[in-house]
N, C-alpha and C positions, 0 to 999 in steps of 0.2 A: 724263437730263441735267437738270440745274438751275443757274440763274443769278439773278442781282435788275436789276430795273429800277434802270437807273443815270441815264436823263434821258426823259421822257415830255411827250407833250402833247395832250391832249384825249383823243383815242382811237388815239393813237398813241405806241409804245415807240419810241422814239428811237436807244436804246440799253439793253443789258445787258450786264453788268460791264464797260461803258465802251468797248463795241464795238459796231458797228451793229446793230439787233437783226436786219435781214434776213440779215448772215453769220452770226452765230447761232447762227438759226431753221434757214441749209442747214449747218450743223455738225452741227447736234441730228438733222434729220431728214431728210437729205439722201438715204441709202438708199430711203427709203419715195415719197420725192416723185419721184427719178429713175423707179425703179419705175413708177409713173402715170405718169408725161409721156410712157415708152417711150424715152425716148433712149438713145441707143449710147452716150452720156457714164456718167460713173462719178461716185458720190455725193462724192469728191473735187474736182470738177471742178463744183459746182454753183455756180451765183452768185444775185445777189440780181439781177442783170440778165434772167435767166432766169427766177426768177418772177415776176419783172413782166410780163413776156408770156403768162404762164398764167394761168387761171383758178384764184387760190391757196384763194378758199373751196371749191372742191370739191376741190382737192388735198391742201390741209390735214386734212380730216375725220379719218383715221385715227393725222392725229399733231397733233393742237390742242394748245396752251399750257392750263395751271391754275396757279390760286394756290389754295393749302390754307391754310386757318383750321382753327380747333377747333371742334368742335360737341359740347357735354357730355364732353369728352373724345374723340372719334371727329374724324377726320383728315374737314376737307370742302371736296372740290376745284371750284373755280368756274372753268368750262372760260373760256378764252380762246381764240376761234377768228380765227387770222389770216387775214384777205380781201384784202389789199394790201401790194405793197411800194410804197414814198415815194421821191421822189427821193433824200433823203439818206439813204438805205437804213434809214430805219425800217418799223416793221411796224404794219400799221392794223389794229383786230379792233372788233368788234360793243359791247364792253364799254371799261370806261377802265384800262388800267391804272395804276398807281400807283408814283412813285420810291420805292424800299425796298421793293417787295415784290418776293418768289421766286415766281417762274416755274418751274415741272416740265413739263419734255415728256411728253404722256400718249403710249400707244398704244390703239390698238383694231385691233378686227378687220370687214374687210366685213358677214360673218358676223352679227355682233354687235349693228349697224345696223337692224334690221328685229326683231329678239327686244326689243330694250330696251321700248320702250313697253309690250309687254306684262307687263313685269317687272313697272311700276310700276303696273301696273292690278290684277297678282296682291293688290298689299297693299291694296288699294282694294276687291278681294273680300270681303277678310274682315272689313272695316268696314260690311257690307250695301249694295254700292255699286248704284245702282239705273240709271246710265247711264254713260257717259265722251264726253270731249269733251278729243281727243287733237290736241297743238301739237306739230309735229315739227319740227327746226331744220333751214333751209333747206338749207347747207351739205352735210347728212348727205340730205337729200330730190336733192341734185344727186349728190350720190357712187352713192347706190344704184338710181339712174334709175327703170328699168322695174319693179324690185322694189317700190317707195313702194307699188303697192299692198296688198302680201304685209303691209305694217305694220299697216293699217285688218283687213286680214281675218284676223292675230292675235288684234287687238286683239277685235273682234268677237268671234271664236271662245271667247273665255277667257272675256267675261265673260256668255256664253251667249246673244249674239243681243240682250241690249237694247240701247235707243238710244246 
């Protein structure tokens, strides 16, 4: 699903295509976030009153906001991870978004959360990388709890025990 920031402010979407951005946000991702929270409700049935009560950075993680740019020609998505709903049902995230730009619901997987860092330390190999010193985004450190440390001892493992 995709939409554009239709009214913002500061670090908050106000609205997308001229709708709350928290009804949305549970339009786009509503399956995935019922899912988490465990309720007997149905992803129809979600509201923006309801993530207000929840802890929406760790709920968010699997289905965060991007905006795509171009980078040399390659498509480059800059996550938007929404942390709050606002009284007047906008959506608060870490980043600013901006009136006129597009919005894509990403997805990911649990799974997927704990391999990443080591992705990006694999290209860092082959550049004769001689340590790493790994920032992992909070959000995704709350979704995958006890795991967080399976990420450090990827990370470790790949690039063969140095610092």
């Amino acid at each position: 699903a995709r939409g554009v920031v239709t009214s913002a402010e500061g670090r908050e979407a106000i609205e997308i295509d001229g709708r709350p951005a928290a009804e949305v946000y549970c339009e786009w991702a509503g399956a995935e976030l019922v899912k988490q929270i465990g309720s007997s409700a149905n992803a129809a049935s979600l509201t923006p009153a309801t993530l207000a009560n929840e802890n929406l950075l760790a709920l968010s993680t699997l289905r965060p906001l991007a905006s795509v740019s171009d980078d040399k020609g390659k498509a480059f998505y800059t996550l938007l991870h929404p942390s709050g709903v606002t009284e007047r049902g906008g959506l608060t995230f870490f980043a600013v978004p901006t009136e006129g730009e597009e919005l894509i619901c990403m997805s990911g997987a649990s799974e997927e959360l704990s391999r990443i860092t080591a992705s990006g330390a694999r290209a860092g190999l082959e550049s004769g990388v001689q340590g790493a010193l790994a920032i992992y985004c909070g959000g995704c450190a709350l979704h995958i709890g006890e795991d967080l440390e399976s990420v450090g001892g990827n990370l470790s493992q790949l690039i063969g025990g140095k610092p």
